[in-house]
C-alpha positions as a printed Julia matrix, in Angstrom:
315×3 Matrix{Float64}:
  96.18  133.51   86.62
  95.23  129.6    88.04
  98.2   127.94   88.94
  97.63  124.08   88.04
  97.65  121.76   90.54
  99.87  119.34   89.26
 102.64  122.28   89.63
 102.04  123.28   93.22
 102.77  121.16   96.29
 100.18  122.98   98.5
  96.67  124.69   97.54
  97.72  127.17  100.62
 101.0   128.29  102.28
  99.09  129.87  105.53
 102.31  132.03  107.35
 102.0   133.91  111.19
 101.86  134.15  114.33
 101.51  130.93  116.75
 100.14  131.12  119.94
  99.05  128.9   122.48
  95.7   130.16  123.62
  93.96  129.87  126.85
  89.81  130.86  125.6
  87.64  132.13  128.66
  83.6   132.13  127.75
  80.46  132.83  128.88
  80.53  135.77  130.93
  77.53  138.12  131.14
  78.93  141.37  131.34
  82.34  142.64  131.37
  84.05  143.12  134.83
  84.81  146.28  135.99
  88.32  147.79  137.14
  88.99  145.76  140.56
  85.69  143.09  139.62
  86.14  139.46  139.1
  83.82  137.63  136.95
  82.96  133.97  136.54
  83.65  132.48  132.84
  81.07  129.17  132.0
  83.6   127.62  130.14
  87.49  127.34  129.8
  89.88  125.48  126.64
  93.47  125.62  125.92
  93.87  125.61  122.4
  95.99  125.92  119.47
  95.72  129.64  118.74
  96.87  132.4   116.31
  95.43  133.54  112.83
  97.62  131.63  110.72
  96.96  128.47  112.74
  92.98  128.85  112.52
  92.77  129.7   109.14
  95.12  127.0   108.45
  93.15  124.32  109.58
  90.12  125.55  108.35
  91.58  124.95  105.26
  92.75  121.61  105.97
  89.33  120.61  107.53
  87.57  121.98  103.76
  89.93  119.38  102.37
  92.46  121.57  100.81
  96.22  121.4   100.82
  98.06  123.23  103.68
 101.66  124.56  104.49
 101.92  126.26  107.63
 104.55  128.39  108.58
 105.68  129.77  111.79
 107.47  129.68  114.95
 106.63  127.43  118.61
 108.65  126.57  121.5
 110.53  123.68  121.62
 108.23  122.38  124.8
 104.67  122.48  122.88
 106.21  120.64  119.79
 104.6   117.39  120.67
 101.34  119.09  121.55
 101.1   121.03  118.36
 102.02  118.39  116.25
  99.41  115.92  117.62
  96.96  118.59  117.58
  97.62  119.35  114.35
  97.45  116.41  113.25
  94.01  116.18  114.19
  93.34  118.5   111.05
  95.61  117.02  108.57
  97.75  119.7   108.7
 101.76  118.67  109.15
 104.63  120.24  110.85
 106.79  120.82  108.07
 106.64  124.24  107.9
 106.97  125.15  111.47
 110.43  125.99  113.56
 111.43  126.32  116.69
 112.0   129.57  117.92
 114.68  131.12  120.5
 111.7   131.56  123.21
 108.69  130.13  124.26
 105.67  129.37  122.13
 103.62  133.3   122.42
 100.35  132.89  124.67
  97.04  135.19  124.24
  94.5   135.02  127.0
  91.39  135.48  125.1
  87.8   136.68  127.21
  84.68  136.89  124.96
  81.23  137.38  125.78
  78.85  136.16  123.01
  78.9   139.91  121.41
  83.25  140.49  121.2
  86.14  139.36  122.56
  89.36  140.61  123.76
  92.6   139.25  124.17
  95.88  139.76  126.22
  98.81  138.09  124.49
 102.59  137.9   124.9
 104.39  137.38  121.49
 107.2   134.8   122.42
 108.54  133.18  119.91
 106.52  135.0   116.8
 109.36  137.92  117.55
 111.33  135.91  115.38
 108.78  135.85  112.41
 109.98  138.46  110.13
 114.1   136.73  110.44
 112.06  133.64  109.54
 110.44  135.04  106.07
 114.69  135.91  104.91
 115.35  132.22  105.08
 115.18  130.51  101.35
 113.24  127.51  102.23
 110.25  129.52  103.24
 110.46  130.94  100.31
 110.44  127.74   98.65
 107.47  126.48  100.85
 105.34  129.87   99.99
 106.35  129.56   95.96
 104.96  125.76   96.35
 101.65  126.81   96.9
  98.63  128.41   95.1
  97.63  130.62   97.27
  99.74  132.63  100.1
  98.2   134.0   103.1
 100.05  136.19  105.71
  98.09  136.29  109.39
 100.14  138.93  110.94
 101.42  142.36  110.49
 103.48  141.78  107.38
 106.84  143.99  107.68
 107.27  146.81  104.65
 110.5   145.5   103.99
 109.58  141.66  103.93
 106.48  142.8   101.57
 108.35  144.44   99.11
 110.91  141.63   98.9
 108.58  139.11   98.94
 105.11  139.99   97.35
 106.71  140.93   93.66
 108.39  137.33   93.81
 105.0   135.8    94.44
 103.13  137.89   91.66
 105.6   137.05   89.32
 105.37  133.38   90.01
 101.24  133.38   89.43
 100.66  133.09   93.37
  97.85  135.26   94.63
  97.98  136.71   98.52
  95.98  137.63  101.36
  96.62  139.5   104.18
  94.72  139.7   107.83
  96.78  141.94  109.96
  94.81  141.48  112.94
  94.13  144.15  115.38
  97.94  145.79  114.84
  97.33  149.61  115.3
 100.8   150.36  114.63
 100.78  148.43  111.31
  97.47  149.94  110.39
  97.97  153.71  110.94
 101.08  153.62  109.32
 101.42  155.03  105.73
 104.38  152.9   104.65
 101.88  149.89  104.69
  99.83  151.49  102.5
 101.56  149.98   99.39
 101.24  146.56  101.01
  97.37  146.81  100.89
  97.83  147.47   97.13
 100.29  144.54   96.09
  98.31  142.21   97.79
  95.4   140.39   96.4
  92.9   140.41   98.89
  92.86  142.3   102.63
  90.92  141.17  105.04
  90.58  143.25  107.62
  87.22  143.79  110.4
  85.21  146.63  111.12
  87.7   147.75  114.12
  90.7   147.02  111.88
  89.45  149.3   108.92
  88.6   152.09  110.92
  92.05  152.32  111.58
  93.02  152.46  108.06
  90.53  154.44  107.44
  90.21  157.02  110.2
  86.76  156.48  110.29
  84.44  153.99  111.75
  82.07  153.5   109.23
  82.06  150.79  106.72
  80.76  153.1   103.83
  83.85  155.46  104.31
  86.45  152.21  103.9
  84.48  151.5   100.78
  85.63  154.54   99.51
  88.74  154.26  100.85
  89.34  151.09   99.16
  88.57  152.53   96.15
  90.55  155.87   96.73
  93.86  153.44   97.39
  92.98  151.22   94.47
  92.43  148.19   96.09
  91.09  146.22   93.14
  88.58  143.73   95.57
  88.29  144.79   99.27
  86.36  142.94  101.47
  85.19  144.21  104.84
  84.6   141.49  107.83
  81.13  142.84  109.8
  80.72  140.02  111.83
  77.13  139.05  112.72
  76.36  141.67  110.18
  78.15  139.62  107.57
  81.08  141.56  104.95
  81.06  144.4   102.88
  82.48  143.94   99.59
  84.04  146.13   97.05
  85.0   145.34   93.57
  84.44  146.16   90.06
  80.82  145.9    90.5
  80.5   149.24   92.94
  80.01  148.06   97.01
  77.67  145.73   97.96
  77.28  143.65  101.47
  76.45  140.2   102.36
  74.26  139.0   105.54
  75.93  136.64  107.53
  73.8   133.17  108.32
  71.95  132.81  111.85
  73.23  130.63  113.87
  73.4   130.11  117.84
  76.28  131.98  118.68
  78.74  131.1   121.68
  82.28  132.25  121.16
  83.39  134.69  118.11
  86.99  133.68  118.84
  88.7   132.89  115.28
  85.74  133.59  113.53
  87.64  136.23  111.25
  89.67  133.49  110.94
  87.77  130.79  109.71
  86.39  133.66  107.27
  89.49  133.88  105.62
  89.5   130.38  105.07
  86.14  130.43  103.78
  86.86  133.07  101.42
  90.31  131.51  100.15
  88.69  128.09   99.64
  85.88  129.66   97.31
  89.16  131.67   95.28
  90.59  128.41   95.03
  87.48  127.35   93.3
  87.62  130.22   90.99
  84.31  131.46   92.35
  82.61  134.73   91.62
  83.81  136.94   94.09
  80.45  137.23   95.67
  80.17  133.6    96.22
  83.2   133.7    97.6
  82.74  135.88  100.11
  79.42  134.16  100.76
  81.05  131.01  101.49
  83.41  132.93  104.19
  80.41  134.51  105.94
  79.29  131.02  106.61
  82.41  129.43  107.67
  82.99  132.84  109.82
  79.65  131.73  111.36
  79.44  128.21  112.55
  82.86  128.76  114.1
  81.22  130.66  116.62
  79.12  127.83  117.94
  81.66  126.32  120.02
  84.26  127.65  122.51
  87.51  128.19  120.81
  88.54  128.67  116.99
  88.9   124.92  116.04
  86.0   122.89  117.39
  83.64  124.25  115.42
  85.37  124.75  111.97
  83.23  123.2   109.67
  83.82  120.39  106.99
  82.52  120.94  103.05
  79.13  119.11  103.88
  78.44  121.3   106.64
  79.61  124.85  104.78
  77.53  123.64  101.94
  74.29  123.4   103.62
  73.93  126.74  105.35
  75.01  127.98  102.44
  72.23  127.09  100.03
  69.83  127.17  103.5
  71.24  131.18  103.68
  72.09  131.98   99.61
  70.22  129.83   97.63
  71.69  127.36   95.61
């Protein structure tokens, strides 16, 4: 069910894991053990899921409430980079250490990343408190970027459904969360999960995007979508399983292009899209973030996700 607009305060509650990230890019190979290797470029960034995805949002021009946790010492930082995306401070506390860091190294095929959590260990105390509550029943749509506890979910997800909210989930790359059966409910109360190729074939036990099709539908997961990268998404639904090709573009750096998917794809539910469309319009947001260092530079406004759009889809 659409929640109107006049009864929400936020088109998006975005809620996870903060980190302050330090993006290395442009190396041609991967080093070996004992081997150093020279990266092009270097940015410290605002980094996490939650905060990617969040400003993607904002930067589509919708209505954002992020929630999360930073160190006291990056407040000013955060909130003036922020800023720079419309997106408040609001929802964010201070936690009891300091703001979690992830070292991220990406070639322009993958990535990987080296993190420390800091002060996201506090996240799951942080979803008990009553005024996040409050900020997540303000908005239309919920998303969780992080490994969303079993015992949070089932507290929290029913009071969300029974409000009209709808919910998205992006785990990340959590092995623990994903091979563990107790989560399994969790993919089915929640709207939409989000996860990528790597991600799936953990919650599958097979790497093969056919087999988490049938998965999906095994689990009844009413819409799964399947993030393939430059390959585009895989989608499941009451249609059968179809895919989507992702637009060409010059690729540089795929860090927080899952992100800026999910933001794609949540903008075009906002719309009350069909669900192809809408996973069309996350394939191209997924896209042009990869065509500058970093998640945020290159997260792309409605003008700009528009025209590749009808340049890729067709109007």
């Amino acid at each position: 069910m659409a929640i109107p607009e006049s009864m929400t305060s936020w088109d998006v509650a975005v809620v996870g894991e903060i980190y302050a990230d330090h993006v290395f890019t442009g190396f041609a190979r991967w080093p070996g053990p004992g081997e150093e290797v020279l990266a092009e470029h270097y940015v410290r960034e605002l980094g996490g899921g939650c905060v990617n995805t969040a400003c993607g949002l904002s930067r589509l021009g919708r209505r954002v409430r992020l929630v999360g946790l930073i160190g006291d010492a990056d407040f000013d930082w955060f909130e003036s980079r922020l800023g720079d995306f419309g997106v408040g401070m609001g929802g964010i506390r201070l936690g009891a250490e300091a703001t979690g860091i992830t070292v991220s190294v990406s070639t322009r095929d993958d990535r990987s990343f080296f993190t420390w959590p800091g002060a996201n260990k506090g996240l799951a105390d942080l979803l008990d408190d009553s005024a996040v509550l409050a900020d997540l029943l303000a908005a239309r749509h919920v998303h969780f970027a992080m490994p969303l506890p079993r015992h949070i979910a089932a507290e929290l997800l029913p009071k969300l459904r029974k409000a009209g909210r709808t919910t998205s989930l992006d785990v990340g790359y959590s092995p623990e969360w994903l091979t563990d059966p107790r989560h399994l409910e969790t993919c089915r109360e929640i709207d939409y999960l989000l996860p990528n190729r790597k991600e799936a074939a953990l919650l599958c036990g097979e790497d093969d995007p056919d087999a988490y099709a049938a998965w999906a539908w095994a689990e009844g997961l009413p819409r799964a979508v399947l993030k393939l990268g430059a390959e585009g998404a895989l989608v499941v639904d009451a249609d059968g399983v179809s895919r989507i090709a992702a637009p060409r573009v010059d690729a540089l750096d795929t860090t927080g292009a899952g992100d800026a998917f999910d933001a794609g794809l949540i903008d075009a539910l906002l719309d009350e899209a069909p669900f192809g469309r809408c996973v069309e319009r996350a394939c191209v947001c997924g896209a042009l973030c990869t065509t500058a260092a970093g998640a945020l530079r290159a997260l792309p406004d409605s003008l700009q996700l528009r025209t590749l759009r009808e340049q890729t889809y067709g109007p």
